[in-house]
MARFINU-524132 format. One record per residue (C-alpha): x, y, z. Coordinates in Angstrom, 3 decimals. Layout:
<pts>
> c1|c2|c3
> X|Y|Z;
...
</pts>
This chain:
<pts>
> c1|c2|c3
> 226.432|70.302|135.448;
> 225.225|68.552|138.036;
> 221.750|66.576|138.206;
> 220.256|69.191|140.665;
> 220.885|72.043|138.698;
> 219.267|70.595|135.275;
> 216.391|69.578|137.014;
> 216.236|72.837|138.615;
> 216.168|73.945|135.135;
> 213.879|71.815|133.598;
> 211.602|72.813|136.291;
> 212.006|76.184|135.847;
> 211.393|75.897|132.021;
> 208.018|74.021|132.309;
> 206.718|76.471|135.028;
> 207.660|79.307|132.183;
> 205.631|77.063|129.740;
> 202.737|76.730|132.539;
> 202.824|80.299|133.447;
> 202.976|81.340|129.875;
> 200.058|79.356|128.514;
> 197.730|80.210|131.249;
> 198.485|83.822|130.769;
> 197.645|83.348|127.297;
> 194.381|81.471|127.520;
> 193.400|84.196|130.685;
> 194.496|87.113|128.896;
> 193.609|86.901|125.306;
> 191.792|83.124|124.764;
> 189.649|83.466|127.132;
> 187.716|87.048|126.796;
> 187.575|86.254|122.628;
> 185.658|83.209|123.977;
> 183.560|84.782|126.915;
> 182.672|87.783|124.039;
> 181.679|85.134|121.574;
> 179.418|83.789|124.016;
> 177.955|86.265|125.389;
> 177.106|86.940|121.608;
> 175.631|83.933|120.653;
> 173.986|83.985|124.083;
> 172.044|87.118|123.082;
> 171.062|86.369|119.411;
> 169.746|83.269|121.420;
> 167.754|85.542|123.565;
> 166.619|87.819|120.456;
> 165.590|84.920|118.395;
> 163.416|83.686|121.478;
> 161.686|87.215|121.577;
> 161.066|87.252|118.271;
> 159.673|83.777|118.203;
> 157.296|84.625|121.128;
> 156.368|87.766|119.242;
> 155.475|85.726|116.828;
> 153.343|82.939|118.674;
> 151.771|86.095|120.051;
> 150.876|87.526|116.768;
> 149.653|84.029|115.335;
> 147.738|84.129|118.740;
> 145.872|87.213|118.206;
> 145.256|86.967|114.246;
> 143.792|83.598|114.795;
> 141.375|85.177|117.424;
> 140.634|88.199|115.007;
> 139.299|85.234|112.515;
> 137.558|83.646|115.065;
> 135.867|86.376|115.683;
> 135.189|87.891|112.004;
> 134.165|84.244|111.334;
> 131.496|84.508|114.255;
> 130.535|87.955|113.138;
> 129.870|86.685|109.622;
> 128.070|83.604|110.373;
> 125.484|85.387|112.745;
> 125.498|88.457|109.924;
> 121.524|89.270|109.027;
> 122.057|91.329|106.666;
> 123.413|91.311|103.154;
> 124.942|92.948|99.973;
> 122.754|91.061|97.267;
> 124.717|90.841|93.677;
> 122.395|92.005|92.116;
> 119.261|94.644|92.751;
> 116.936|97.167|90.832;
> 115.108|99.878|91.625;
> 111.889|98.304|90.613;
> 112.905|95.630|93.820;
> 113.608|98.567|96.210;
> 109.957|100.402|95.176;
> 108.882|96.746|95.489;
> 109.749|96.143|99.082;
> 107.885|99.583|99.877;
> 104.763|99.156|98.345;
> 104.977|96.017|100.322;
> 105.171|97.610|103.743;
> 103.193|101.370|102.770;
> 99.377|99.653|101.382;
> 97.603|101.404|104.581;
> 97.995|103.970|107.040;
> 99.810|106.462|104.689;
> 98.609|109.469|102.934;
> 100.030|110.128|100.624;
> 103.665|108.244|100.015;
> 105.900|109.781|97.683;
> 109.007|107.882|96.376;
> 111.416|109.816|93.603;
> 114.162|108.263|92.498;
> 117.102|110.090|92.871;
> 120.678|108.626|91.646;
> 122.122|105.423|90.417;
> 126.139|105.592|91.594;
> 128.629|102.735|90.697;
> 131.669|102.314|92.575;
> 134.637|99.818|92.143;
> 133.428|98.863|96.280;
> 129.607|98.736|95.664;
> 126.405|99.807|94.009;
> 124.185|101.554|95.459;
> 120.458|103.596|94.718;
> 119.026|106.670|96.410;
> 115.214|107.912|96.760;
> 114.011|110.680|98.871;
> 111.067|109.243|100.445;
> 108.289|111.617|101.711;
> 104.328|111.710|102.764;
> 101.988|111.458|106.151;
> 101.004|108.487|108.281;
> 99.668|107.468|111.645;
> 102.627|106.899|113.992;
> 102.704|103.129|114.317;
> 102.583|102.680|110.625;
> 105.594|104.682|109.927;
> 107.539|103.192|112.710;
> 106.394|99.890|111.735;
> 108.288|101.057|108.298;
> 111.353|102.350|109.536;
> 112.136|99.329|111.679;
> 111.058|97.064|108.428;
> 113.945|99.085|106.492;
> 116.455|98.861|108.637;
> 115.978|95.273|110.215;
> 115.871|93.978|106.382;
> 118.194|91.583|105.339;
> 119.165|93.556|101.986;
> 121.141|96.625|103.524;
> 119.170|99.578|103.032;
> 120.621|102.545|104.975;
> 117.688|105.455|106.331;
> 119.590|109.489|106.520;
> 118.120|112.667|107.022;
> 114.885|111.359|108.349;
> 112.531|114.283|109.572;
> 109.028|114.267|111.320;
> 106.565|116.797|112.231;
> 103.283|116.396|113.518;
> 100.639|117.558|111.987;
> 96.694|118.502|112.835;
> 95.237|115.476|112.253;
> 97.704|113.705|114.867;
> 99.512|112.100|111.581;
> 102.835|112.625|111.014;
> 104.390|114.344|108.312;
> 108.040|112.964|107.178;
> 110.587|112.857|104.660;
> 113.862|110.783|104.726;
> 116.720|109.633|102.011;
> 116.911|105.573|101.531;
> 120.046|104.286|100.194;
> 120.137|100.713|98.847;
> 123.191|98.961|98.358;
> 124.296|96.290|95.882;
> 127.152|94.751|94.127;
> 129.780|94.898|96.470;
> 133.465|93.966|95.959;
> 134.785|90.182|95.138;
> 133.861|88.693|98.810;
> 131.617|91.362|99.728;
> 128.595|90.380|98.080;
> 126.485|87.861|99.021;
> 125.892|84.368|97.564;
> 122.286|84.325|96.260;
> 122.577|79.924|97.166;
> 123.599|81.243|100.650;
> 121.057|81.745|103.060;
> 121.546|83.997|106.260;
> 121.609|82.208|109.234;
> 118.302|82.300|111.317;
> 117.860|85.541|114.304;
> 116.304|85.060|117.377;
> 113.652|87.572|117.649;
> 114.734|88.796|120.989;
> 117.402|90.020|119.265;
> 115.853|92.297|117.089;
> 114.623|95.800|118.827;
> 110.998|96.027|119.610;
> 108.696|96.361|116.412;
> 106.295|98.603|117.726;
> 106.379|101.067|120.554;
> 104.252|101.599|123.410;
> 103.578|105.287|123.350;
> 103.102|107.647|120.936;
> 105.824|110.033|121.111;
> 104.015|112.832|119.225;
> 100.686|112.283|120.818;
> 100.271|115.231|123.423;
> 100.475|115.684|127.182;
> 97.449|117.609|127.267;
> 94.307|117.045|125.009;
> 92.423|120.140|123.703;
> 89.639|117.672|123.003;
> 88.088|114.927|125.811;
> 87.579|111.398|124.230;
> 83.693|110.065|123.838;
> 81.922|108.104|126.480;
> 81.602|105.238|124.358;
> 81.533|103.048|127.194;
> 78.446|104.948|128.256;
> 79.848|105.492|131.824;
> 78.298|107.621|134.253;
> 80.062|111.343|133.975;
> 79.431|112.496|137.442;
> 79.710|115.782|136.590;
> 76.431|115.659|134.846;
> 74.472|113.018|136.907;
> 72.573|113.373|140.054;
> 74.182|112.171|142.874;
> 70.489|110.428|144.430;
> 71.705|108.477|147.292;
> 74.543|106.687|149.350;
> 73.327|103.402|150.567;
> 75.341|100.025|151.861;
> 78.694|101.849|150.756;
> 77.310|102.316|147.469;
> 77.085|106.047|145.921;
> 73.691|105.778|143.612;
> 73.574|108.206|140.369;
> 70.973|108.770|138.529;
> 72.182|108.910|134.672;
> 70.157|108.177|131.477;
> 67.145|107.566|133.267;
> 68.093|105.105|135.126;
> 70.030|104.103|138.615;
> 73.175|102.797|138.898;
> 75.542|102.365|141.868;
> 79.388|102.368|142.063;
> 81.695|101.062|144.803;
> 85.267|102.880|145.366;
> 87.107|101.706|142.769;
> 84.676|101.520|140.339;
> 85.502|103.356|136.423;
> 83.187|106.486|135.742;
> 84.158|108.592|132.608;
> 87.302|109.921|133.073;
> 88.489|108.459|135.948;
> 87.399|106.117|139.208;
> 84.988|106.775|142.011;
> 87.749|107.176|145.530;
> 85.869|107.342|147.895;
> 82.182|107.242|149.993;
> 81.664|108.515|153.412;
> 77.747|107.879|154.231;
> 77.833|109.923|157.467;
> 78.867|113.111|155.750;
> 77.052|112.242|152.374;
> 80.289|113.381|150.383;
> 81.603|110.979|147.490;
> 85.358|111.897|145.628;
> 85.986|111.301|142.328;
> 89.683|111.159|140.519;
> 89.254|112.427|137.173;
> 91.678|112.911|134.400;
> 90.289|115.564|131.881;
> 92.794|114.932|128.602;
> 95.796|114.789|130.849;
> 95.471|117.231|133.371;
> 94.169|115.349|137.106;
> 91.620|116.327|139.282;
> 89.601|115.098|142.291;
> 86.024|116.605|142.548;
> 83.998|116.147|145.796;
> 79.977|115.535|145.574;
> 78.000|116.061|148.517;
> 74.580|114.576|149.178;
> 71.477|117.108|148.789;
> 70.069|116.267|152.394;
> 67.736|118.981|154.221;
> 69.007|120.422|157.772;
> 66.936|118.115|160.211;
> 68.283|114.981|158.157;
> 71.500|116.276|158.720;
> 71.188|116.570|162.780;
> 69.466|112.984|162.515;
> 72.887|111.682|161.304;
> 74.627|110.629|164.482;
> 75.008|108.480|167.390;
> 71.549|107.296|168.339;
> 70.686|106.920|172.048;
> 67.838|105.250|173.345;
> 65.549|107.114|176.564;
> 63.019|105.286|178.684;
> 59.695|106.466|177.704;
> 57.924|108.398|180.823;
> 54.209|107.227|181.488;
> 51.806|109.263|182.162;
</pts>
């Protein structure tokens, strides 16, 4: 055989070998490897998630705590340990020794619970209005954590109000709940706190079936005599005596408007219990005063 034809053959033979490997590493190596990869590649991408899901969750619980501990260090009020009913009837008397008549407490239960304690009164009686608010905001602005339900209020003839309400008083809670009697609560602003007294009365009428006294002794121009108008002044006589207002002066029940000394008229505002009025009082002046009242003109005087 000659020395073309074996390396013909030889050729031929490694190109078999070439041909056949690189079928087998593109056929069958190849995709086992690509799938194995591609499997690894996404329990790569799953453990990445998860491990962001987690940072994420770390994230969040650690701003939950940051914000329970914020909440709990600016906490006013508290679950004491321990608490009686004589401390509860205690902490009324202290805020009920005037403006109420009467002010009935009965005790109603004592219940014990594996999550807290707790009392329960029915509270009932009559006060003046800023007295019982005054209570109500000292009950539930106290640091021991009273709770006020079914609160009811009527008024009644005397302009005091009649109420009844249910006070709770809570003690003993769970381990962690209560609070450490060594522990004091951190200090409140005041700002913070709603308003301890209101400016109106609520239950006080709209209209008054009864006009309050003159105590100021003001002149009621509905009884005095409107003497004279003078320098923009409107002069009453009233207890015996003279006096003279200005626009914008106080007279009972209201404030002098207005004076007009060429018509001799005077208006008054007046607010009789609620309901507003303006009166008008003219000057008592005879008919040839009247027709004096005007432009004056000066005549040359005729000799005789």
């Amino acid at each position: 055989m000659s020395n073309l034809v074996q390396n013909i053959l030889i050729l031929g033979f490694c190109w078999l070998l070439a041909t056949g490997g690189g079928a087998y590493l593109t056929l069958l190596k190849q995709p086992a490897e690509m799938s194995r990869l591609e499997k690894a590649e996404e329990v790569a991408r799953l453990k990445a998630a998860e491990m962001n899901s987690l940072l994420g969750d770390v994230s969040a619980s650690e701003s939950l705590a940051g914000e329970a501990m914020t909440r709990w260090q600016a906490r006013y009020k508290s679950v004491p340990g321990r608490l009686s009913s004589e401390d509860v009837i205690r902490f009324l008397n202290e805020h009920t020794s005037s403006g109420f008549d009467p002010f009935d407490i009965t005790f109603k239960a004592h219940r014990e619970s594996r999550k807290f304690n707790r009392f329960d009164f029915d509270i009932k009686g009559r006060a003046d209005w800023p007295d019982l608010y005054s209570l109500i905001w000292s009950i539930e602005n106290s640091p021991v954590l009273y709770r006020v339900t079914d609160l009811e209020l009527q008024a009644s003839a005397d302009a005091m109000i009649e109420f009844n309400f249910e006070l709770t008083a809570f003690y003993g809670g769970m381990t962690g709940m209560s609070a450490d009697e060594r522990e004091s609560l951190p200090e409140i602003p005041a700002s913070w706190f709603p308003s301890p007294s209101l400016a109106d009365n609520p239950f006080e009428p709209l209209v008054l079936s009864e006009l309050p006294p003159n105590t100021d002794d003001l002149v009621d121009v509905e009884r005095a005599e409107l003497a004279m108008i003078a320098g923009g002044q409107a002069v009453f006589f009233w207890n015996d005596s003279y006096v003279g207002l200005e626009p914008g002066d106080k007279v009972y029940l209201g404030t002098l408007i207005s004076v007009d000394p060429r018509e001799g008229r005077v208006v008054v505002r007046l607010n009789r219990g609620g309901i507003t009025d303006e009166i008008e009082l003219m000057l008592d002046t005879g008919a040839s005063y009247r027709q004096a009242i005007g432009p004056v003109r000066l005549a040359p005087s005729r000799k005789q």
